[in-house]
C-alpha positions as a LaTeX table, in Angstrom:
\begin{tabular}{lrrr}
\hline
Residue & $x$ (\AA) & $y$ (\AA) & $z$ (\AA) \\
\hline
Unk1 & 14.49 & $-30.11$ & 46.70 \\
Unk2 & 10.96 & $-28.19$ & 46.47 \\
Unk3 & 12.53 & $-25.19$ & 47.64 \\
Unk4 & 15.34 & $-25.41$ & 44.91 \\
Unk5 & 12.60 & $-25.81$ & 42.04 \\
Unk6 & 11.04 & $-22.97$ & 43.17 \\
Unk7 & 14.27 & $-20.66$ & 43.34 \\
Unk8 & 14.91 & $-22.10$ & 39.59 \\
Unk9 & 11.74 & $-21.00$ & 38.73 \\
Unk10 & 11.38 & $-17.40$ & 40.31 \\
Unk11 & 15.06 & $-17.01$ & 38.54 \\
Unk12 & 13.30 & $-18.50$ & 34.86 \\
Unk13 & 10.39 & $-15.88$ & 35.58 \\
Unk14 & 12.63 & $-13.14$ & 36.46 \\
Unk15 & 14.82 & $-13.76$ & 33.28 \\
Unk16 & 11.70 & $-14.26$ & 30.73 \\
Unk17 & 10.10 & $-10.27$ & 31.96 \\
Unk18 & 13.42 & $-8.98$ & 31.94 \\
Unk19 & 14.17 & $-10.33$ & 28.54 \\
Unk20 & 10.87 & $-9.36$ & 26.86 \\
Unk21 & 11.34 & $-5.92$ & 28.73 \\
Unk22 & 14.41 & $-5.81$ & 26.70 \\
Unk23 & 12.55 & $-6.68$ & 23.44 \\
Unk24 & 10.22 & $-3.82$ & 24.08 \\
Unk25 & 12.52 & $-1.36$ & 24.32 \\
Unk26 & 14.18 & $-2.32$ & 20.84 \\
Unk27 & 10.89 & $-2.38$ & 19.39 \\
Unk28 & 10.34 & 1.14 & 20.08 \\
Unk29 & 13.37 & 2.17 & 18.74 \\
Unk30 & 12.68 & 0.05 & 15.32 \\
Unk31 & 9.23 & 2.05 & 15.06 \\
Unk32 & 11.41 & 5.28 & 15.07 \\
Unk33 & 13.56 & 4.37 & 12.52 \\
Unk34 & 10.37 & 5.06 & 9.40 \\
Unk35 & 11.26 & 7.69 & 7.66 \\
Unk36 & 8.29 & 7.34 & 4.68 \\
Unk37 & 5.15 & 6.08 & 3.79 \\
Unk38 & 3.31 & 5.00 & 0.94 \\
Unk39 & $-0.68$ & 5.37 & 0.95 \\
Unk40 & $-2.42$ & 2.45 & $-1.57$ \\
Unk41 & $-6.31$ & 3.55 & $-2.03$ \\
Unk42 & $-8.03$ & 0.95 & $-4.28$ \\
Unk43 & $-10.81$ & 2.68 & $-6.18$ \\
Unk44 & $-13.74$ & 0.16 & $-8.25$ \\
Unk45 & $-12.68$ & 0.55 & $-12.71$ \\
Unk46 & $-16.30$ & 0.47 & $-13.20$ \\
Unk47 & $-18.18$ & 2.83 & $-11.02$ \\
Unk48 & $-15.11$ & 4.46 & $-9.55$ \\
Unk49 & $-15.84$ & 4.08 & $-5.98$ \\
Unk50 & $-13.59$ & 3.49 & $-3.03$ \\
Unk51 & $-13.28$ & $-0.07$ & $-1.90$ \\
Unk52 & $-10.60$ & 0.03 & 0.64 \\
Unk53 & $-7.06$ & 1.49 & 1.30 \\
Unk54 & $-3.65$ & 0.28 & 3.17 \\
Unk55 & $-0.50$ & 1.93 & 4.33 \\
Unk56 & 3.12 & 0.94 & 4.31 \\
Unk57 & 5.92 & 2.07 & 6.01 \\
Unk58 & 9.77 & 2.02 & 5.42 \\
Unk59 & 12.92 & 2.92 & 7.14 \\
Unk60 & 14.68 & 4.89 & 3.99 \\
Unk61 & 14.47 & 8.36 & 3.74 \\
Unk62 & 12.18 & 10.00 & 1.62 \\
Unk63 & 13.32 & 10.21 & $-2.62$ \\
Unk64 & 14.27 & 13.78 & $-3.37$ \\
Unk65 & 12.27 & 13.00 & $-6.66$ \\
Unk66 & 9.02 & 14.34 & $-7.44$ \\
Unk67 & 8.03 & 10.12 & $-8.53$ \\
Unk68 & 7.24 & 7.56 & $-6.21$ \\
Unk69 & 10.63 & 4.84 & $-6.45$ \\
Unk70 & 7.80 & 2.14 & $-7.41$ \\
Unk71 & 9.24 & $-1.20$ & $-9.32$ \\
Unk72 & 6.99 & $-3.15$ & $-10.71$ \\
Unk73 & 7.56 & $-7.66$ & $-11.23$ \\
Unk74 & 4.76 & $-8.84$ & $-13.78$ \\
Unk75 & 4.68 & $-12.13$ & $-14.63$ \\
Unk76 & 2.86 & $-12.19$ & $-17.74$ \\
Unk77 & 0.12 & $-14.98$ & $-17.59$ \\
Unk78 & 0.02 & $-17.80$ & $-20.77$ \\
Unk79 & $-2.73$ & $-19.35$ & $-18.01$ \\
Unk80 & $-1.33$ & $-17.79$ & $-15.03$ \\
Unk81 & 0.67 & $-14.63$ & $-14.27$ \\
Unk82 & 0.83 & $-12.72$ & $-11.26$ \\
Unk83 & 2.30 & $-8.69$ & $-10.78$ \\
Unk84 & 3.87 & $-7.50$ & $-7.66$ \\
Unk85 & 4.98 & $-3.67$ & $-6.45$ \\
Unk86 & 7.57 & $-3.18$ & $-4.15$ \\
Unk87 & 9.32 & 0.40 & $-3.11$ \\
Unk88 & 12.13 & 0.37 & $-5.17$ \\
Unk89 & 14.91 & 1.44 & $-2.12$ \\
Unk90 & 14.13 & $-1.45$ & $-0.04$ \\
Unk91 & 12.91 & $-3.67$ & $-2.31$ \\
Unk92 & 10.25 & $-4.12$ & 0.32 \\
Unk93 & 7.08 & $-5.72$ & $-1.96$ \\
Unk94 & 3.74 & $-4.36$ & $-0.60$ \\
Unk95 & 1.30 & $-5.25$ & $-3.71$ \\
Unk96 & 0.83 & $-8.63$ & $-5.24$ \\
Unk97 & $-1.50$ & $-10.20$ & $-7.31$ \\
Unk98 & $-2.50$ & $-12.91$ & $-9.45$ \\
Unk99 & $-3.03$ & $-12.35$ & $-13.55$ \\
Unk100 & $-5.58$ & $-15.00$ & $-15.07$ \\
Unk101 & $-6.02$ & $-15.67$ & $-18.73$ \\
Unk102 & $-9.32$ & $-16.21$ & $-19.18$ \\
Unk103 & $-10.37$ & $-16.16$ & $-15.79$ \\
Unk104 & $-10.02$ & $-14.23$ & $-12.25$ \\
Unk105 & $-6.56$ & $-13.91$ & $-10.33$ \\
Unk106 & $-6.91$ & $-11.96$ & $-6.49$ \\
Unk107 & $-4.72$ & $-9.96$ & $-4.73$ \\
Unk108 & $-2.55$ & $-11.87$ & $-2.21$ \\
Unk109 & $-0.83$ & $-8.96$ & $-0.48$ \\
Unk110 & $-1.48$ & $-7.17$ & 1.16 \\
Unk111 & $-3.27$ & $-9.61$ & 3.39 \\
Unk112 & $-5.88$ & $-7.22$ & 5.53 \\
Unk113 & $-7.51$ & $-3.46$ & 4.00 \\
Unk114 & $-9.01$ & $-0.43$ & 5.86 \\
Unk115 & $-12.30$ & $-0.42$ & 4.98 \\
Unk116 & $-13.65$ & 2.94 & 3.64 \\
Unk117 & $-15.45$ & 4.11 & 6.49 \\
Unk118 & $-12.32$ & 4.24 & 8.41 \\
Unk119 & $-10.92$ & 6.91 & 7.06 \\
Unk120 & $-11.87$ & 10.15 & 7.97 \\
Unk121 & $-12.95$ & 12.95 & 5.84 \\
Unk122 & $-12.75$ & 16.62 & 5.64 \\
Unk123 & $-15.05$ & 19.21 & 4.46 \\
Unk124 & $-13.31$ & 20.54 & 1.46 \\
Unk125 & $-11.63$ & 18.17 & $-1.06$ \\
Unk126 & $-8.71$ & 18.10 & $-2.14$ \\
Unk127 & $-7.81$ & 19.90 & $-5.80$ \\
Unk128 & $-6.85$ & 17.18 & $-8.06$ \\
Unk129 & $-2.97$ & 16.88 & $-9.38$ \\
Unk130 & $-2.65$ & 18.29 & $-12.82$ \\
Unk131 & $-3.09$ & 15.36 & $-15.08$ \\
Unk132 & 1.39 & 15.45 & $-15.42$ \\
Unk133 & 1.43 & 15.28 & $-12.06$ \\
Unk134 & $-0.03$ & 11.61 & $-12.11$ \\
Unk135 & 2.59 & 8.74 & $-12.90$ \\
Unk136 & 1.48 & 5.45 & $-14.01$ \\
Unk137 & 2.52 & 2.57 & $-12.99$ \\
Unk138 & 2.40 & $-0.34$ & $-15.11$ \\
Unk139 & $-0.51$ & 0.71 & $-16.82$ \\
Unk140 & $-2.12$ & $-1.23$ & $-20.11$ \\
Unk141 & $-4.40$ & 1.60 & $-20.70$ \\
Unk142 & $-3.79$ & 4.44 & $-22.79$ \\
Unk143 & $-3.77$ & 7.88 & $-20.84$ \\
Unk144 & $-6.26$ & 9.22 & $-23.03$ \\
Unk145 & $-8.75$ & 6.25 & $-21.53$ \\
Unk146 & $-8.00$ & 7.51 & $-17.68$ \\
Unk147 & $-10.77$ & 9.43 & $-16.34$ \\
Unk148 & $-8.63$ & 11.18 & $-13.72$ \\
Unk149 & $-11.38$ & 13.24 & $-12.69$ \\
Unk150 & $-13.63$ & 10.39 & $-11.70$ \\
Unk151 & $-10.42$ & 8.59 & $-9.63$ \\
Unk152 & $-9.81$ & 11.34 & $-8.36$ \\
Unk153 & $-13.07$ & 11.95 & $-6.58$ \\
Unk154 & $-13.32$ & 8.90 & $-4.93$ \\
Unk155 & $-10.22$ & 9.58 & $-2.47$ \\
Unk156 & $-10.72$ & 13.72 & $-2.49$ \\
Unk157 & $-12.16$ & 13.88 & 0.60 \\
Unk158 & $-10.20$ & 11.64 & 2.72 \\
Unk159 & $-7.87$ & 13.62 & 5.08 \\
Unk160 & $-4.96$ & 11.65 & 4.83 \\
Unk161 & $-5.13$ & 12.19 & 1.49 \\
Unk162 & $-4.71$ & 15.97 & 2.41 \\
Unk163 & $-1.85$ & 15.17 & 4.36 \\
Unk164 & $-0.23$ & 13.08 & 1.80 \\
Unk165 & $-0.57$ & 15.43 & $-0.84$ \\
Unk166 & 1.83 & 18.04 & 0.89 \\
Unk167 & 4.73 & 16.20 & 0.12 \\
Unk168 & 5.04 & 17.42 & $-3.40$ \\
Unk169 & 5.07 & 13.63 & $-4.87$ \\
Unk170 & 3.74 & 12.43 & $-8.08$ \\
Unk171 & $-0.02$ & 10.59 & $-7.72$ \\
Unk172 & 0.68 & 6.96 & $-8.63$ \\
Unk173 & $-1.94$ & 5.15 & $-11.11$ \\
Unk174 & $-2.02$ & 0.89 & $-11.24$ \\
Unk175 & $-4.30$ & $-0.35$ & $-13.17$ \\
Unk176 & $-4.74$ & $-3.75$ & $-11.52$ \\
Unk177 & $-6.16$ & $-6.25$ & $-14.23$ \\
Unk178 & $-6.99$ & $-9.86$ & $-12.17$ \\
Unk179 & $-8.63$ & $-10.93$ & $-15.47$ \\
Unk180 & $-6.95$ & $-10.79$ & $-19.07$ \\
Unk181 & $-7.61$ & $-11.95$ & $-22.69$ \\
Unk182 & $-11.30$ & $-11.86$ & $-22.27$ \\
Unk183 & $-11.34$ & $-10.30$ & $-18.74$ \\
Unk184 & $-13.88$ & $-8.57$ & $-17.00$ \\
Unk185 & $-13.45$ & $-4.93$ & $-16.33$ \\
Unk186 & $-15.95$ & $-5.50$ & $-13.44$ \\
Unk187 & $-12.79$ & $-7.33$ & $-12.17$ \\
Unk188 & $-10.72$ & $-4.24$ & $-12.39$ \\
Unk189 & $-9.25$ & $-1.83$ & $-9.78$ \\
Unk190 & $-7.49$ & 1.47 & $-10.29$ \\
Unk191 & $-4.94$ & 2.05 & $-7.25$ \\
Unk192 & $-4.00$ & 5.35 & $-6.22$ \\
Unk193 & $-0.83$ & 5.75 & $-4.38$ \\
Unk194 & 0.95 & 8.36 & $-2.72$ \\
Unk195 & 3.95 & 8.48 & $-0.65$ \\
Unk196 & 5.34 & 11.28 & 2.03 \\
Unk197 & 7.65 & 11.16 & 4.74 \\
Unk198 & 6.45 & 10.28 & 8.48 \\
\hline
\end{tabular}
């Protein structure tokens, strides 16, 4: 009888590696199906200095556009609202927020950032866009209120910002306002995003 168990468990054993063996081997084929990337670098409103970034992948191909496919669900807040982006191909969300009247909403997703010092940086910085070459993205603020220039700097000398700006995309702007009616703009973040293909 002890000698039975034991078959029935070198058999169970055998089955488990050879199944997650299995599992393995799909995974790395799911990795090589992203085709594109989007880059999310979340820069301070008030003194314009890089808090923390994040990158998302996605299995469709690349736009042909010059704009980022970015659709944007806002939920405008009586007391509370909440905005979410998602890549509009997939419909795959990869911001989302809370919007509170009168007081502070947070971002929910996504759940972990890259802190600054993560990234690594390159000698020369990168030229910024032309100011048409920026596309906002749900923005409450006028263009003539954006100081590119000063965005702009905070992410210039990150290299995968070099590497992201090869792909001929638009620069997305979101304005990300946790706090309306009388909100804070020390509550504010300006989100630069950028997409190219993996």
């Amino acid at each position: 009888m002890m000698r039975k168990y034991m078959n029935l468990k070198i058999v169970a054993t055998l089955f488990a590696f050879l199944f997650l063996v299995g599992c393995n081997d799909d995974d790395d084929n799911y990795i090589d199906d992203w085709n594109n990337s989007i880059l999310m670098l979340q820069v301070d409103y008030s003194s314009y200095e890089l808090e923390a970034g994040q990158e998302f992948l996605f299995s469709d191909p690349i736009s042909t556009s010059d704009t980022i496919p970015i659709g944007v669900d806002y939920d405008e807040p009586s007391d509370f609202g909440n905005v979410s982006l998602y890549y509009a191909p997939t419909d795959d969300v990869f911001f989302f927020g809370t919007v509170v009247w009168n007081g502070k909403g947070e971002v929910k997703y996504p759940y972990h950032w890259v802190a600054p010092s993560s990234f690594l940086t390159i000698d020369t910085p990168v030229d910024q866009p032309a100011e048409t070459n920026f596309q906002l993205i749900h923005s409450a603020t006028s263009e003539e209120n954006i100081d590119y220039a000063a965005i702009w700097d905070a992410v210039d000398d990150l290299s995968i910002v070099d590497e992201y700006i090869s792909s001929g995309k638009k620069v997305g702007l979101f304005l990300y306002q946790p706090s309306v009616g009388a909100g804070d703009p020390d509550d504010w973040d300006w989100y630069v995003i950028l997409n190219h293909e993996v």
